[in-house]
C-alpha positions in Angstrom: -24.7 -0.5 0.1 -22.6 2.5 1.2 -19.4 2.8 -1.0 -16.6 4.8 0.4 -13.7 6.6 -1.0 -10.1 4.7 0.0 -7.5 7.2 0.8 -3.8 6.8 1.2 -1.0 9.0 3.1 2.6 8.5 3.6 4.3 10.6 5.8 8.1 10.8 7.6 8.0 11.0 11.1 11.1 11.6 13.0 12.6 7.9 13.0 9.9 6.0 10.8 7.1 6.1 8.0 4.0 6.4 8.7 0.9 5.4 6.5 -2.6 6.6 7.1 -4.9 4.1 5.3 -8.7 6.1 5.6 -11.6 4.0 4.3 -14.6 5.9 4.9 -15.2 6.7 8.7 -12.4 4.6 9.7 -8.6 5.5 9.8 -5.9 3.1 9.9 -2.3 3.8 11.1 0.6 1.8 10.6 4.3 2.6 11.5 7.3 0.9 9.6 10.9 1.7 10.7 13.1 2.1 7.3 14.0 -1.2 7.2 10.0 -2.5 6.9 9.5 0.3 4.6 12.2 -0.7 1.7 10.7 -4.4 2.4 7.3 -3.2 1.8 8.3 -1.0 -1.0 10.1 -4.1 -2.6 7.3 -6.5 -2.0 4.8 -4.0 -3.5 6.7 -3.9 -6.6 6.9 -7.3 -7.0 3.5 -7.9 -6.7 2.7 -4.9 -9.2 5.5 -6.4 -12.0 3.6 -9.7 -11.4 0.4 -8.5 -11.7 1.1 -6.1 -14.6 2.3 -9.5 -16.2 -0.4 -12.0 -15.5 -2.6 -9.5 -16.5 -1.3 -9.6 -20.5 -1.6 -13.5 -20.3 -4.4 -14.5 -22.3 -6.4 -17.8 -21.0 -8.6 -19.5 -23.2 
């Protein structure tokens, strides 16, 4: 089993945000206008604070 490195770029093009998302050999590219990039942005944080808070939650 090959494990590769993840890497992830964020870059301003002229009229949107682009995110290179490089998994080994293989590149992805996405393109968000502004709008989809404050949503994403948002979203991620919410999912971070969540997960940041289940993660103290002790189940026995």
């Amino acid at each position: 089993m090959h494990e590769f490195e993840r890497k992830i770029e964020v870059e301003i093009e002229r009229n949107r945000i682009r995110i290179n998302i490089f998994h080994g050999e293989d590149e992805q590219v996405i393109k968000l206008t502004l709008e989809e990039a404050e949503e994403l942005a948002e979203s991620l944080e919410k999912a971070l604070d969540d997960y940041s808070k289940r993660k103290q939650i002790r189940i026995d």
